[in-house]
DRENDO-1510 file (C-alpha; in Angstrom, 1 decimal, always signed):
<recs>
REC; n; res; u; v; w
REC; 1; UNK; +128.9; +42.4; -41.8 .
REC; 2; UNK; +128.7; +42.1; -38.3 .
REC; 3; UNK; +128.1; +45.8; -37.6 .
REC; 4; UNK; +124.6; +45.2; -40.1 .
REC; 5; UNK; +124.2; +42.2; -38.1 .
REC; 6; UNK; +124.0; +44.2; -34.6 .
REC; 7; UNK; +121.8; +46.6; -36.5 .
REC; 8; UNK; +119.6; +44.3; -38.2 .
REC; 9; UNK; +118.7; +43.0; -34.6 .
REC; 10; UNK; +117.9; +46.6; -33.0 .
REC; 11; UNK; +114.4; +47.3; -32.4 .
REC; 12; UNK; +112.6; +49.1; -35.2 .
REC; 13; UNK; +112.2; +52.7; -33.0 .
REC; 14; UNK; +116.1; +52.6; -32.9 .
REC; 15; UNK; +116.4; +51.9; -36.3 .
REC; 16; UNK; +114.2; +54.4; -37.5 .
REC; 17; UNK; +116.0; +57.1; -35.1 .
REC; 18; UNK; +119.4; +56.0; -36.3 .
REC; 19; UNK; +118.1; +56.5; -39.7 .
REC; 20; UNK; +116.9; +60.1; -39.3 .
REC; 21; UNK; +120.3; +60.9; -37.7 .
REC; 22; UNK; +121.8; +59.7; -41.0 .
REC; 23; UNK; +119.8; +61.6; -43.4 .
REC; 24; UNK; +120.3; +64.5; -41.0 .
REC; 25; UNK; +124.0; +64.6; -41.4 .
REC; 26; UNK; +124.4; +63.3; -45.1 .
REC; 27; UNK; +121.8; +65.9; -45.9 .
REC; 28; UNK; +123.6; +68.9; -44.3 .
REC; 29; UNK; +126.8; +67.6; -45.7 .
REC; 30; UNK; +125.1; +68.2; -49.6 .
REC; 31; UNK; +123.4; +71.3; -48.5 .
REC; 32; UNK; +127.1; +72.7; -47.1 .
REC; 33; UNK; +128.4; +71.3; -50.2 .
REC; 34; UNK; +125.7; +73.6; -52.2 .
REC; 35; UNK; +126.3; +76.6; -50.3 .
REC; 36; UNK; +130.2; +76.5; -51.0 .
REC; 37; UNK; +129.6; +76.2; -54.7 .
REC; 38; UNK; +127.3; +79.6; -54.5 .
REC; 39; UNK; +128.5; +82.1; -56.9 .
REC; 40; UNK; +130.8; +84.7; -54.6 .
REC; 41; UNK; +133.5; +85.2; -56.8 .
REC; 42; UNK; +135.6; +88.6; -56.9 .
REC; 43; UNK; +134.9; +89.4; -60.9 .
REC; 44; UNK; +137.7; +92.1; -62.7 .
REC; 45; UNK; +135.7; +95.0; -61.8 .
REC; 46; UNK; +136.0; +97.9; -59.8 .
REC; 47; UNK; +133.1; +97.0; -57.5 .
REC; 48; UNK; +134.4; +93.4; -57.6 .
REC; 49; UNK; +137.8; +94.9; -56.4 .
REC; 50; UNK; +135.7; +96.4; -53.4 .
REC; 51; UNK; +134.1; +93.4; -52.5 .
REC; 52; UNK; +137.3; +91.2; -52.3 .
REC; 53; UNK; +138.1; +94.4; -49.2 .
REC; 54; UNK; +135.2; +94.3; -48.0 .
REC; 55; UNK; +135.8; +90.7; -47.6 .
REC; 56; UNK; +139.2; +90.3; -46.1 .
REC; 57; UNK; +138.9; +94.0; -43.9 .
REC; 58; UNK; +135.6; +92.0; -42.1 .
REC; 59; UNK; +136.5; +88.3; -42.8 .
REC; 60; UNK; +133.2; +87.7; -44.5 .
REC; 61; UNK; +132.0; +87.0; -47.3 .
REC; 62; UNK; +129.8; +89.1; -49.6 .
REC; 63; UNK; +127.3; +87.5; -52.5 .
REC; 64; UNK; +125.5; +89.0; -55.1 .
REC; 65; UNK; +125.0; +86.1; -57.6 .
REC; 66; UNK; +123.1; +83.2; -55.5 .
REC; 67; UNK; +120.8; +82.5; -52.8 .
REC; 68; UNK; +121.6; +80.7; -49.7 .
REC; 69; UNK; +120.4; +77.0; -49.7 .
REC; 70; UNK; +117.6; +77.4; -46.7 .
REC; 71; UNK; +116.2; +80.0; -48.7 .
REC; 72; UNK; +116.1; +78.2; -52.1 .
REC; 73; UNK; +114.5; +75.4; -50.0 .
REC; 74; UNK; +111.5; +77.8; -49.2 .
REC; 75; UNK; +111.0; +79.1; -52.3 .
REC; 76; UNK; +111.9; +82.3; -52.5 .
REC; 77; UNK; +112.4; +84.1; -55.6 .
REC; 78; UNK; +115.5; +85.9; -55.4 .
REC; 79; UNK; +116.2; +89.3; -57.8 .
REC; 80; UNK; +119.8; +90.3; -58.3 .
REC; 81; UNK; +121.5; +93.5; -57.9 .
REC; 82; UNK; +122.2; +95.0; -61.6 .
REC; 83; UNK; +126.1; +95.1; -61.8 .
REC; 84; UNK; +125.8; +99.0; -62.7 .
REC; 85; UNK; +124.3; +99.5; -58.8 .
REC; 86; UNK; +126.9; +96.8; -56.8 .
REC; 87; UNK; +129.3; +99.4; -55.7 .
REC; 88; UNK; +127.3; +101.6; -54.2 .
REC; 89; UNK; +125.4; +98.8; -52.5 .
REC; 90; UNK; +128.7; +98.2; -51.2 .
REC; 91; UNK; +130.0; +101.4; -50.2 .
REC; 92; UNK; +126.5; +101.4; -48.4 .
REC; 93; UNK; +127.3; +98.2; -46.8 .
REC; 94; UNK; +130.6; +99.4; -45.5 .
REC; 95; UNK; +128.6; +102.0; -43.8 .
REC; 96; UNK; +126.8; +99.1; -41.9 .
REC; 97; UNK; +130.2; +96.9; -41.6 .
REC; 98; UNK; +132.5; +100.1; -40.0 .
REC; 99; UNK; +130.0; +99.8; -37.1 .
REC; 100; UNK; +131.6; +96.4; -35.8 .
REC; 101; UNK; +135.0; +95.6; -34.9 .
REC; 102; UNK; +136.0; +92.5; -37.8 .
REC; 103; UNK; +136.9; +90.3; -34.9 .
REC; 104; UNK; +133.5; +90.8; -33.6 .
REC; 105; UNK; +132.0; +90.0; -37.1 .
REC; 106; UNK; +134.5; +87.4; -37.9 .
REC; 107; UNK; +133.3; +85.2; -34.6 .
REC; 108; UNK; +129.4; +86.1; -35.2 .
REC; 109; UNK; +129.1; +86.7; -39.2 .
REC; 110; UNK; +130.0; +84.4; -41.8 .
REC; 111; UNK; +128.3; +85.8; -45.2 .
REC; 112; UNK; +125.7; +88.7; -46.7 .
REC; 113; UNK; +123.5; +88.5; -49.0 .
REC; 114; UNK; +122.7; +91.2; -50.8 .
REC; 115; UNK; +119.6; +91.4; -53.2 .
REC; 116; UNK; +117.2; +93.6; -55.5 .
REC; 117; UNK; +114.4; +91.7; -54.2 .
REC; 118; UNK; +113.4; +88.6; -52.4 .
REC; 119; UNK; +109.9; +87.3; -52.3 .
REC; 120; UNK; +109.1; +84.3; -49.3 .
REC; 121; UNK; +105.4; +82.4; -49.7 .
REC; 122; UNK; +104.5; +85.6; -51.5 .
REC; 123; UNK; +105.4; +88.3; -49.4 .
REC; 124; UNK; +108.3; +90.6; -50.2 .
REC; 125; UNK; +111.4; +91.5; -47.7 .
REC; 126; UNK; +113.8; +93.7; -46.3 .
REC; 127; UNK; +115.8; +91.4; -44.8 .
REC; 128; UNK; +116.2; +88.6; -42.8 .
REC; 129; UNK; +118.6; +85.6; -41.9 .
REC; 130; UNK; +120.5; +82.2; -41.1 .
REC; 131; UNK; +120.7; +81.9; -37.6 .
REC; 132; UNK; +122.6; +78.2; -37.9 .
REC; 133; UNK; +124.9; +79.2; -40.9 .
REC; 134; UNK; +125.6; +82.8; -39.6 .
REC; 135; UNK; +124.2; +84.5; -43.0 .
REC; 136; UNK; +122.1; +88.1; -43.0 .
REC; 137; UNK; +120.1; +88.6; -46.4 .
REC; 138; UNK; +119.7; +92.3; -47.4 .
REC; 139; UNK; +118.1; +94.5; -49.2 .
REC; 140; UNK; +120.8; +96.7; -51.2 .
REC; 141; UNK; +117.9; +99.8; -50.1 .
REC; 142; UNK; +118.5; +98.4; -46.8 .
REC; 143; UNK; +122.1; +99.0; -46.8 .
REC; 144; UNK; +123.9; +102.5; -45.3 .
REC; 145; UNK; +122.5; +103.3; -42.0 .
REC; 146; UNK; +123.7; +107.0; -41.6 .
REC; 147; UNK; +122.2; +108.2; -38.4 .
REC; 148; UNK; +120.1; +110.2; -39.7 .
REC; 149; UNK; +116.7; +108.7; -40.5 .
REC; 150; UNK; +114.0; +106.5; -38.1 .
REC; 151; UNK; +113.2; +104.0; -40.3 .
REC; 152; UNK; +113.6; +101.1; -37.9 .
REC; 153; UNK; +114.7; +98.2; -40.6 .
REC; 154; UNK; +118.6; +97.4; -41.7 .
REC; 155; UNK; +121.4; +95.6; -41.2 .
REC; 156; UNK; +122.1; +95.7; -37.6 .
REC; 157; UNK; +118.4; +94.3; -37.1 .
REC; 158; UNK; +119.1; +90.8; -39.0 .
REC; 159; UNK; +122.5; +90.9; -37.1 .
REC; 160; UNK; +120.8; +91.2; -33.8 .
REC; 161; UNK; +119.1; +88.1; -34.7 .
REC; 162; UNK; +121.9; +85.9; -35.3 .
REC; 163; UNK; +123.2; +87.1; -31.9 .
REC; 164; UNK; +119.9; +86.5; -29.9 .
REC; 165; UNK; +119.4; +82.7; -31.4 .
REC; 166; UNK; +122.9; +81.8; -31.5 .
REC; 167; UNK; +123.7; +83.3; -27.4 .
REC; 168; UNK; +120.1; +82.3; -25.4 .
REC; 169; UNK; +121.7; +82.7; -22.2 .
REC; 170; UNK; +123.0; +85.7; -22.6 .
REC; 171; UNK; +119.8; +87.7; -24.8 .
REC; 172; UNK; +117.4; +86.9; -21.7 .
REC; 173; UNK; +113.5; +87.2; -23.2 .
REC; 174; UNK; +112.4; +86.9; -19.7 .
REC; 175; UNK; +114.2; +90.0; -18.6 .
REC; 176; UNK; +113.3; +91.7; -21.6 .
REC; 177; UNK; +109.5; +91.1; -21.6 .
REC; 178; UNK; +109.5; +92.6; -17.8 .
REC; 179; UNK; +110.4; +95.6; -19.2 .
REC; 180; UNK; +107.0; +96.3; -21.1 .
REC; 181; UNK; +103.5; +98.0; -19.7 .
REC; 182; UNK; +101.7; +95.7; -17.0 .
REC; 183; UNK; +99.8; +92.9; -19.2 .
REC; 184; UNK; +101.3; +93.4; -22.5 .
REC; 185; UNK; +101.7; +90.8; -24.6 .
REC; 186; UNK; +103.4; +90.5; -28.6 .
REC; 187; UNK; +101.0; +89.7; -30.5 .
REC; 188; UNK; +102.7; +86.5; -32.0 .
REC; 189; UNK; +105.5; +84.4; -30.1 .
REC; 190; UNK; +107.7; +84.5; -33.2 .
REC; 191; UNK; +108.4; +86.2; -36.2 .
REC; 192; UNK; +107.0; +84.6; -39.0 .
REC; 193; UNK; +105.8; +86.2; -43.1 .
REC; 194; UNK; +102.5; +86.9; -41.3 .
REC; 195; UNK; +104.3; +89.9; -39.5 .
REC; 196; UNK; +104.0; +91.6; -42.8 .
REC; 197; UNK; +100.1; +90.2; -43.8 .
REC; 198; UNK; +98.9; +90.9; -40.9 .
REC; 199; UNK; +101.0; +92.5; -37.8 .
REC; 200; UNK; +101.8; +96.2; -37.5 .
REC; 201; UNK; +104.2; +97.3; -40.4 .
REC; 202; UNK; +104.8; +100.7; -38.8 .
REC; 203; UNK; +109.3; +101.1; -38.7 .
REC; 204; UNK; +108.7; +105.0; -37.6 .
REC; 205; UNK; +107.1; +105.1; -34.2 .
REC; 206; UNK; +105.5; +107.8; -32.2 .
REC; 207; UNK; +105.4; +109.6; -28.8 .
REC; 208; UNK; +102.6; +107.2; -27.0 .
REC; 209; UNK; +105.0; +104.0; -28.3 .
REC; 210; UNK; +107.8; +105.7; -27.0 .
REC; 211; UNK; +106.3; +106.4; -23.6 .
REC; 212; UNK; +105.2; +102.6; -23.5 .
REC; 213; UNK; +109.2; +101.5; -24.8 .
REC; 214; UNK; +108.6; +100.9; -28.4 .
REC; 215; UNK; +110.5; +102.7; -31.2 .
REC; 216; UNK; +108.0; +101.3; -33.8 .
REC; 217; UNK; +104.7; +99.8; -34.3 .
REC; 218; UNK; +106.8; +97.0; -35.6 .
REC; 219; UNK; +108.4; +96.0; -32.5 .
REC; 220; UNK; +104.8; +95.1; -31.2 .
REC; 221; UNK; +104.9; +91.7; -33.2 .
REC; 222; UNK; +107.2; +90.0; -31.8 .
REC; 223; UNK; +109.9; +90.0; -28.8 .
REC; 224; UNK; +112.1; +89.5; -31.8 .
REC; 225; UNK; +111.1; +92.0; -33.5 .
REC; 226; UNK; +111.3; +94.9; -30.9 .
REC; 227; UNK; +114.8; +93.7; -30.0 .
REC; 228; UNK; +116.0; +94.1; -33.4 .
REC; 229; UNK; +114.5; +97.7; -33.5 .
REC; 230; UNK; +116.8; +98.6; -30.1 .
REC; 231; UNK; +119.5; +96.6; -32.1 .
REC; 232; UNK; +119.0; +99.1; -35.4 .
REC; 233; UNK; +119.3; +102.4; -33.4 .
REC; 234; UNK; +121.9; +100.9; -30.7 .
REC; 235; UNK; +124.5; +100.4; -33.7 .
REC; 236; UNK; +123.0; +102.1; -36.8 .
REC; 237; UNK; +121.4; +105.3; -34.9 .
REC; 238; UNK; +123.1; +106.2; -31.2 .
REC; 239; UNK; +122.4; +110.1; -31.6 .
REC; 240; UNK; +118.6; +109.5; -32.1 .
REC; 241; UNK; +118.3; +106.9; -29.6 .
REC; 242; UNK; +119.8; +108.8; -26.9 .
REC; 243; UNK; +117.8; +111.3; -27.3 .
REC; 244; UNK; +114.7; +109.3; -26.8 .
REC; 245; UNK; +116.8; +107.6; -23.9 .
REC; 246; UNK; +117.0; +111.1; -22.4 .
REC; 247; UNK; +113.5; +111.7; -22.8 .
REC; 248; UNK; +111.6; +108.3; -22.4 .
REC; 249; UNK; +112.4; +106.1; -19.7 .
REC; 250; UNK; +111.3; +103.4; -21.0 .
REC; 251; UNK; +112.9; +103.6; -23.8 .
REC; 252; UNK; +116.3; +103.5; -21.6 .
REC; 253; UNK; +115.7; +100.8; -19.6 .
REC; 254; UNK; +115.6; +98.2; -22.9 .
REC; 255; UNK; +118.5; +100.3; -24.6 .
REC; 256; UNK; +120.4; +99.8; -21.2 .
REC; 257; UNK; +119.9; +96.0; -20.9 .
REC; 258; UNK; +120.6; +95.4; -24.8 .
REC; 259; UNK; +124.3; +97.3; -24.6 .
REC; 260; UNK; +124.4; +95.0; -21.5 .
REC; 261; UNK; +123.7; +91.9; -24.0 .
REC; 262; UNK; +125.9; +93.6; -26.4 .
REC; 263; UNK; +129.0; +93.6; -24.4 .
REC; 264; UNK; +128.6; +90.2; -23.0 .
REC; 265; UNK; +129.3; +89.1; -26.4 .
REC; 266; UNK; +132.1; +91.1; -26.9 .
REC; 267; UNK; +130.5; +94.5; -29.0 .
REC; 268; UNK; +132.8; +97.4; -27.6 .
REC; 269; UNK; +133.2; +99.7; -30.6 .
REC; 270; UNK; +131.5; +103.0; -29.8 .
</recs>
């Protein structure tokens, strides 16, 4: 009684603060609470079998089933991945997983989403992620970067994310944006749905965006979204991007100072 007493008598800004603080944690205790319950469960299956190796090789956890909570809060429709297709979406995945040491995933990775389609405020995607929670969400098409192709989207890209929100200090934008032509500038300060309205949609690239250090159209959106190209080929394709490296200086110079990021946070697996 006392304690409401002290309370009672605090001025109404304080009160109000210590109210949002409250709702703040009680509702991110439910929310964590919905996002244990979310269907990731290891059926009797062969796929199922693969998942539950996956899981414990990479100490993460793979979902087919649900939808993340920040997700379901925006409203996305989420399509599932017919049972017939899950293993190959997960041998594919493996593919993206044997890039990364599991101790490296297990300190920067907590859970993938995989999906047959997920629409946000109308707009369909590849991928994307949950910086706070440590999530990717992917496209099973997404899945399996060989090497061999120059399509600039995948796994490693919503990974890079995660890394570049979670580690400020060390994924410097400053330093990165020096490295662009003389008064460039992205053409929005953050990645948002209107990327895919309205910004370049171009994952290929060409010689004249090579020779100006872009691998893509894409990457001309956002800072964001040019580090997570670099981040695609770095991990995903390190044949095709040295030779651009060898060719395009440019292109070296933010390959260069992404390893550098890369190995701050403790990526050494070559």
């Amino acid at each position: 009684m006392k304690l409401i007493y002290i309370v009672m008598k605090l001025p109404f800004s304080l009160k109000r603060a210590m109210l949002t603080i409250v709702l703040i944690l009680v509702t991110g205790l439910a929310f964590d609470t919905i996002a244990s319950r979310d269907n990731c469960e290891n059926p009797p299956s062969v796929w199922g079998a693969r998942k539950q190796q996956l899981e414990e090789q990479y100490k993460i956890v793979i979902c087919f089933d649900q939808i993340g909570y920040p997700l379901r809060l925006m409203g996305a429709s989420f399509e599932r991945v017919p049972t017939n297709d899950r293993l190959a979406a997960l041998v594919a995945l493996e593919v993206d997983l044997q890039k990364y040491e599991p101790e490296f995933l297990d300190r920067h990775l907590n859970r993938v989403y995989v999906f047959d389609g997920l629409r946000i405020s109308g707009e369909w995607y590849g991928g994307t992620y949950d910086a706070i929670h440590k999530w990717v969400y992917i496209h099973k098409g997404w899945l399996g970067d060989d090497g061999t192709t120059r399509a600039g989207g995948g796994f490693h890209s919503e990974v890079s994310s995660i890394l570049m929100r979670r580690h400020l200090g060390v994924f410097s934008q400053e330093e990165w944006s020096k490295l662009n032509p003389k008064d460039f500038q992205y053409q929005r300060p953050v990645s948002t749905v209107d990327n895919l309205r309205y910004g370049n949609t171009d994952l290929i690239g060409n010689d004249l965006l090579y020779t100006q250090g872009f691998l893509n159209g894409y990457g001309q959106n956002t800072l964001e979204d040019d580090l997570n190209g670099f981040a695609q080929y770095l991990i995903g394709k390190p044949e095709l991007l040295k030779a651009l490296t060898d060719e395009y200086p440019a292109i070296r110079a933010k390959a260069n100072l992404l390893q550098e990021y890369y190995l701050m946070i403790g990526y050494n697996k070559q």
